[in-house]
C-alpha positions in Angstrom: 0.0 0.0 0.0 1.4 3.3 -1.0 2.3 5.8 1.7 0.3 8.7 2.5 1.9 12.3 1.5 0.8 15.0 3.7 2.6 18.5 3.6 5.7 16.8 2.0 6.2 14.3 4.2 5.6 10.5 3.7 3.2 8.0 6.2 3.1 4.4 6.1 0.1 2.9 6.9 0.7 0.5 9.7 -1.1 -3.5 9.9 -2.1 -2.6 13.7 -4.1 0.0 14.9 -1.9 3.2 15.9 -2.6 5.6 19.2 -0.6 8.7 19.2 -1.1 10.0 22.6 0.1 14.3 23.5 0.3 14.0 27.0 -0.1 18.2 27.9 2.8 19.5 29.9 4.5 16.6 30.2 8.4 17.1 30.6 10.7 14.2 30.5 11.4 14.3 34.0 7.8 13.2 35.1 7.9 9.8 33.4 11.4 8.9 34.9 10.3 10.0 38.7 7.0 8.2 38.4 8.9 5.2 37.0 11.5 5.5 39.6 8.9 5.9 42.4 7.2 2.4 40.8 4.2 4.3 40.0 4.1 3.5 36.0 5.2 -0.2 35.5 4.3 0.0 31.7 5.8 3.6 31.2 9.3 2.2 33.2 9.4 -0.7 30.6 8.9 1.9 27.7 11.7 4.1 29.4 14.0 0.7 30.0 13.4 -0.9 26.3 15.9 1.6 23.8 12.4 3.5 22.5 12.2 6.4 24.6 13.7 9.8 23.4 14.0 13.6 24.3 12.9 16.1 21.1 11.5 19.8 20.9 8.6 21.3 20.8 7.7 24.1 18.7 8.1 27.1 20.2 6.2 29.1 21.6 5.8 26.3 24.1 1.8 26.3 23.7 -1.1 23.7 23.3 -2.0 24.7 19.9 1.0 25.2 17.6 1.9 21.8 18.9 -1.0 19.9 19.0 -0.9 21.2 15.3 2.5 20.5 14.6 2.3 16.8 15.9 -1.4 16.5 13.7 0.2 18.3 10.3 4.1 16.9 10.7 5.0 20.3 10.3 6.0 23.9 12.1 3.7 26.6 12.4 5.5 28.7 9.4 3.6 26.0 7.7 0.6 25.4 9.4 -0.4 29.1 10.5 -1.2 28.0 14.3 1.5 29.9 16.2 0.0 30.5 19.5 -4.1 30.3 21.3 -4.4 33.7 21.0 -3.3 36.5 18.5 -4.0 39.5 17.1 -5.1 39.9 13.9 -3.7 42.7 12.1 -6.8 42.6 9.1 -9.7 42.7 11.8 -8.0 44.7 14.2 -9.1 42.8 16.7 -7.3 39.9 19.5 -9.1 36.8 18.9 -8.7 32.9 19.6 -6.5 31.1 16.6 -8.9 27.7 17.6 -11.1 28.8 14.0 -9.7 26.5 11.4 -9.9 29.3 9.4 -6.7 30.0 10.6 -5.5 26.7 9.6 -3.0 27.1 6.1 -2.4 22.8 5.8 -4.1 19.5 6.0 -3.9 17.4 8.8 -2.1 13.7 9.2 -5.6 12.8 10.4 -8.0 14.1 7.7 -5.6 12.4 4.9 -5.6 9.0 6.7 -9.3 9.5 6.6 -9.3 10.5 3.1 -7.5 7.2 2.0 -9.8 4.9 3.5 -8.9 4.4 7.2 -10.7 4.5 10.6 -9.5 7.7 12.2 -10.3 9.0 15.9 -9.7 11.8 18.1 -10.1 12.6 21.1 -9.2 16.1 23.2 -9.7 16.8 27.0 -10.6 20.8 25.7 -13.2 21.8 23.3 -10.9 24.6 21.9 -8.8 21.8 19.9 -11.6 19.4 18.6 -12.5 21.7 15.8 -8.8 22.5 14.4 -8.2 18.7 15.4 -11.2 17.6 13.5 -10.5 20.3 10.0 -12.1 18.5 7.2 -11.8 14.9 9.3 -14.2 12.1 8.2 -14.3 10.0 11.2 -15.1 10.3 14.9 -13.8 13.6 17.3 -14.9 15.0 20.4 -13.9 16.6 23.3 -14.2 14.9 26.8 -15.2 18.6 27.9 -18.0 18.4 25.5 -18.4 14.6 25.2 -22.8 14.9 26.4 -22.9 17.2 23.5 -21.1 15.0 21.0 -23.5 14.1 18.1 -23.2 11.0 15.3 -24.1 14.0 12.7 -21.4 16.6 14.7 -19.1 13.9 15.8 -19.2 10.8 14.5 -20.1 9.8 17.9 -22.6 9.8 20.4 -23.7 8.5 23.5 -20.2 9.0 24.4 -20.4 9.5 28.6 -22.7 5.8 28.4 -19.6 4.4 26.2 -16.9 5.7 28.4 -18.7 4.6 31.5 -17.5 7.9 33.4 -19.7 11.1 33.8 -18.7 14.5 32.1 -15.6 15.5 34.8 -14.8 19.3 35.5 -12.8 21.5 32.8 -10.4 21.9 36.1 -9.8 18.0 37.2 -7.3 15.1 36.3 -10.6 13.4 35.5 -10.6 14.7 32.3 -7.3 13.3 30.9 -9.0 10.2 32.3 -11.9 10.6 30.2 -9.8 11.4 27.2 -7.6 7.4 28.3 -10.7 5.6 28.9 -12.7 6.9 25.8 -9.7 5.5 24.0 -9.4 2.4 25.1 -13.3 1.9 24.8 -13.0 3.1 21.1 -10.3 0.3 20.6 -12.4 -2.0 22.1 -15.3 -1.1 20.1 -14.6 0.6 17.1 -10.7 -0.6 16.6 -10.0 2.6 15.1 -6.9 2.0 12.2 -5.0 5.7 14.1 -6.2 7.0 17.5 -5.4 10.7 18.8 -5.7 11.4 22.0 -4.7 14.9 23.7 -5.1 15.6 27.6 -5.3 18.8 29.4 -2.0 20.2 31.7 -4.2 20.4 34.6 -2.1 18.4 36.8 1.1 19.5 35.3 0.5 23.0 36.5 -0.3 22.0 39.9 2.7 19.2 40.7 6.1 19.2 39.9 8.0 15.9 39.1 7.8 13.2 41.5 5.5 14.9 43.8 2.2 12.8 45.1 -0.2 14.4 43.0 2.1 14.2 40.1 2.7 10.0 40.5 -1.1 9.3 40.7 -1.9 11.1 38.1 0.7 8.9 35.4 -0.6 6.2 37.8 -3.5 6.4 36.0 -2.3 7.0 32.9 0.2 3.7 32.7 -2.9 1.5 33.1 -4.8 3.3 30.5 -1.4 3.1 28.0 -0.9 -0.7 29.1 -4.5 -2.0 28.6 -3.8 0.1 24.7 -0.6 -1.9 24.4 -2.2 -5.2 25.4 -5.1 -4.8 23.0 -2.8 -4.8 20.1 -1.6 -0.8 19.3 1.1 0.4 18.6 1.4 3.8 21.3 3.2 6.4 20.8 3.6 9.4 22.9 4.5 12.8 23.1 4.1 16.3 24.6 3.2 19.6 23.3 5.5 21.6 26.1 7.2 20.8 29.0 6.2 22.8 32.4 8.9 24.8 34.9 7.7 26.5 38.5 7.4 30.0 37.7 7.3 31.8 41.4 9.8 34.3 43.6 10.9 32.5 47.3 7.9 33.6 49.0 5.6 31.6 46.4 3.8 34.3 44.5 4.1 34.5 40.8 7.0 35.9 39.3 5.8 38.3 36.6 7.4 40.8 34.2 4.1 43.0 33.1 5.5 44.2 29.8 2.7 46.5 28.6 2.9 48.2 32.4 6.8 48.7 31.7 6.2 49.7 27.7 3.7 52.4 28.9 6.2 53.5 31.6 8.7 53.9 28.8 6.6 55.0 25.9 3.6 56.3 27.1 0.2 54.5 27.0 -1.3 53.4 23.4 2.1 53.4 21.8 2.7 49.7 21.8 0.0 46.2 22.1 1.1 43.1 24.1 -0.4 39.9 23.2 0.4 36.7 25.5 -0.1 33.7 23.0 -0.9 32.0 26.3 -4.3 33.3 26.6 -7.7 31.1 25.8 -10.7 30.3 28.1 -8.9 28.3 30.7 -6.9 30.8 32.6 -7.7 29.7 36.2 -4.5 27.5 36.5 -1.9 29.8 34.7 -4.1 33.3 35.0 -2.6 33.7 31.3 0.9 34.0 32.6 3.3 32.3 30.5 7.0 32.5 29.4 6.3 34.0 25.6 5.1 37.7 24.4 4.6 39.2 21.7 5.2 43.0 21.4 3.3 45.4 18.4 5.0 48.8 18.2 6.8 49.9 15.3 9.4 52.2 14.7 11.8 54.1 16.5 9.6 53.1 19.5 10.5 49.0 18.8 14.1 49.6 19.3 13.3 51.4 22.0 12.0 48.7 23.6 14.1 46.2 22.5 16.8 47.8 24.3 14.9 48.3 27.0 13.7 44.8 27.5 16.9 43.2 26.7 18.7 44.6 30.0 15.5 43.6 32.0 16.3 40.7 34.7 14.2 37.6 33.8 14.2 38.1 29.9 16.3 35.6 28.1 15.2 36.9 24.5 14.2 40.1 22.4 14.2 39.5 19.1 12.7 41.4 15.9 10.0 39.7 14.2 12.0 38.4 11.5 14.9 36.8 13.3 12.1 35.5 16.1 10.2 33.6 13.2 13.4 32.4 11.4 14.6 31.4 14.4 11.5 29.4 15.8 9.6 28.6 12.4 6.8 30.9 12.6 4.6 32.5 10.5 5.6 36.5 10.4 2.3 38.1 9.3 0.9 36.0 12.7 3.4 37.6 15.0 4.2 41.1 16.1 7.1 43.3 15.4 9.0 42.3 18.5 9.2 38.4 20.1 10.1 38.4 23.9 10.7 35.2 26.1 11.3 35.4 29.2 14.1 33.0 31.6 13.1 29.8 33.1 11.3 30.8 36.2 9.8 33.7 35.0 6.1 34.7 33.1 5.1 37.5 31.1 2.0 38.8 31.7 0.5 42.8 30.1 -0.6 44.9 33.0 -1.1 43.4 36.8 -4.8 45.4 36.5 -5.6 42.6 33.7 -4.6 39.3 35.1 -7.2 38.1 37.9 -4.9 35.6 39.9 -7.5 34.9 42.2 -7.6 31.0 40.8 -4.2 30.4 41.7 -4.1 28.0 44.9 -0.6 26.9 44.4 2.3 28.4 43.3 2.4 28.8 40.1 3.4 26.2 37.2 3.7 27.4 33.7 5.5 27.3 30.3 6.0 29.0 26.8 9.6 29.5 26.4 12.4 27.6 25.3 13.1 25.9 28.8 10.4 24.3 28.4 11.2 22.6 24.8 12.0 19.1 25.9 9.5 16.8 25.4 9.5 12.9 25.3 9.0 10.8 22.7 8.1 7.0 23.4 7.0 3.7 22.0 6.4 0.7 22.5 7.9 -0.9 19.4 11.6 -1.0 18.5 12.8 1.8 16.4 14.5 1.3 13.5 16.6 3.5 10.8 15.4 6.7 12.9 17.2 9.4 10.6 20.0 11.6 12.8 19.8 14.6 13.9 17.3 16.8 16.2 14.3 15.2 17.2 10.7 17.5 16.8 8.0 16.4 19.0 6.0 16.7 15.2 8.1 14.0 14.2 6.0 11.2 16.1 3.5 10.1 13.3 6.8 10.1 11.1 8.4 8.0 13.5 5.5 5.5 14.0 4.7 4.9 10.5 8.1 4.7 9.1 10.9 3.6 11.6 8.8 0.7 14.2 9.8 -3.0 14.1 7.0 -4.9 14.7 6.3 -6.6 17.9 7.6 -9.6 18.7 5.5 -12.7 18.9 4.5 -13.9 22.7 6.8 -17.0 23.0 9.8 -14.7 21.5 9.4 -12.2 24.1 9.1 -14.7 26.4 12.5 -16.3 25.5 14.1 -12.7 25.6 13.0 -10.9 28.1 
């Protein structure tokens, strides 16, 4: 059967079903501390067995440009996604980029549909199922929305009786479990040929590595990936962005309000800060994350360039052009200035504007490039994997072209 070409690149379609799995927020290091602390016997095994890997993310570290870079096999230069919230320059107006409107390439999904396969998705947020599902013949919902999910709308319904688990909150580790269990019931059921299944960060901006909350939460999900395993898929998985504490000593956030500083500098109205962060779930981040950008032209942008680059806790100013060389994105999508700030530290517009009130721990969050590093495992042996740096959009790639297959029971046996 002849591979499938999407957006230059070539897919394999593989004999046994194939669930590619974008665990949100999930850095490297909580795999190997919940394996370490025996909490994930299946995830230890897949850590342990010469398939695990560390690649990046697209930057900025957001659920959207990734979750679209894993689904297209390409950066957002390509694609168009580069952040969950912009501002477009033709409306005039700072809108959501979850309209697939916005969307400039097919997906790995909607082509695998096209050629005659079984495709599903599933998403813990509604804000991904519809750039997920662009032009997608086959089943997608959103556990969020998964009452509302319609055989017409979904190619689905009925889903909370399927699933067996009642609709959880937006703001629970519930609904990552939803997004596992509605998997493994479709592979029972439906035996999908390619599965994709995206979880919310909800946990990951609560719990750092190897802390309690953090180990019962990939608890959970190592019984979810080993019943998948033992019903025949291949797995692979992934992660849009990693996740770093972002706090001063005494716990509270710590913030660098650029349009506060900007209109210190400039004067007010001279210069527009969008945080790509920002979409309808702000509770557990208050849309504080590590990436800005900055509109102001002119004299005024060097300006505050210069300004910004001597500020503690920035690790980057760069110029729109250099900023979308550098991290593949589209430059009509991004304003004249990129800023990201340094490990520990957010970016947020003016403290008026961010209601922090949601925040009952310290504060957990991501967008820059220290949070790049994501894993990428299977549960196959990879073969022929081409050298070079690994993209967390390289995972379909990977899965189609470069898996041995399993080995037969009574092989395994004899080498353990």
């Amino acid at each position: 059967m002849s591979p499938i070409e999407v957006n230059g690149r070539a897919y394999a379609r593989t004999s046994e079903p194939l669930v590619v799995v974008c665990v949100d927020g999930c850095e490297y290091d909580y795999l190997t501390q919940a394996a370490q602390a025996g909490a994930t016997p299946y995830l230890a095994k897949l850590l342990s067995g010469g398939s695990a890997f560390q690649g990046d993310c697209v930057v900025p570290s957001f659920t959207n440009p990734n979750n679209l870079s894993i689904v297209t096999g390409v950066p957002p230069s390509v694609h168009g996604i580069c952040g969950n919230y912009f501002y477009d320059r033709e409306a005039g107006a700072e809108v959501m980029m979850n309209d697939p409107k916005y969307l400039r390439s097919g997906t790995i999904l909607a082509a695998f549909a096209d050629a005659g396969a079984k495709v599903a998705v599933v998403t813990a947020k509604d804000k991904l199922r519809t750039l997920l599902g662009h032009r997608l013949k086959g089943i997608c919902f959103s556990a969020e929305k998964a009452a509302e999910a319609t055989v017409a709308g979904n190619g689905i319904g009925d889903v909370p009786d399927l699933v067996g688990m009642p609709v959880p909150s937006v703001y629970s580790a519930e609904l990552s479990e939803f997004v596992f269990a509605a998997g493994v019931k479709l592979l029972e059921t439906r035996r999908p040929d390619l599965m994709y299944l995206s979880t919310t960060d909800y946990i990951q901006h609560k719990f750092a590595p190897g802390t309690a909350g953090a180990n019962a939460f990939y608890a959970m999900m190592d019984r979810y990936l080993s019943r998948l395993d033992a019903l025949g898929a291949i797995v692979a998985l992934t992660a849009d962005h990693g996740m770093n504490a972002k706090t001063l000593p005494d716990g509270r956030p710590n913030v660098v309000y650029l349009q506060d500083e900007i209109d210190a500098l400039l004067g007010p109205g001279r210069a527009r800060v969008i945080l790509p962060i920002t979409d309808p779930y702000v509770v557990h981040h208050g849309a504080l994350g590590s990436f800005a950008t900055i509109y102001v032209e002119g004299e005024a942008r060097d300006r505050v360039a210069s300004h910004l680059s001597g500020r503690e806790g920035i690790e980057l100013v760069l110029h729109n052009a250099e900023a979308c060389r550098r991290f593949e994105l589209p430059p009509e999508r991004v304003g004249d200035l990129v800023v990201v700030a340094t490990r520990h530290v957010v970016l947020g517009t003016s403290a008026a504007r961010h209601d922090l009130s949601g925040l009952d721990v310290p504060l957990r969050s991501h967008g820059g490039v220290s949070e790049q590093v994501v894993p990428l495992l299977f549960n196959r042996p990879v073969t022929g994997l081409p050298a070079g740096r690994l993209r967390n959009f390289d995972i379909l790639s990977i899965a189609t072209n470069h898996l041995a297959a399993r080995m037969p029971a009574a092989a395994a046996a004899a080498h353990p």
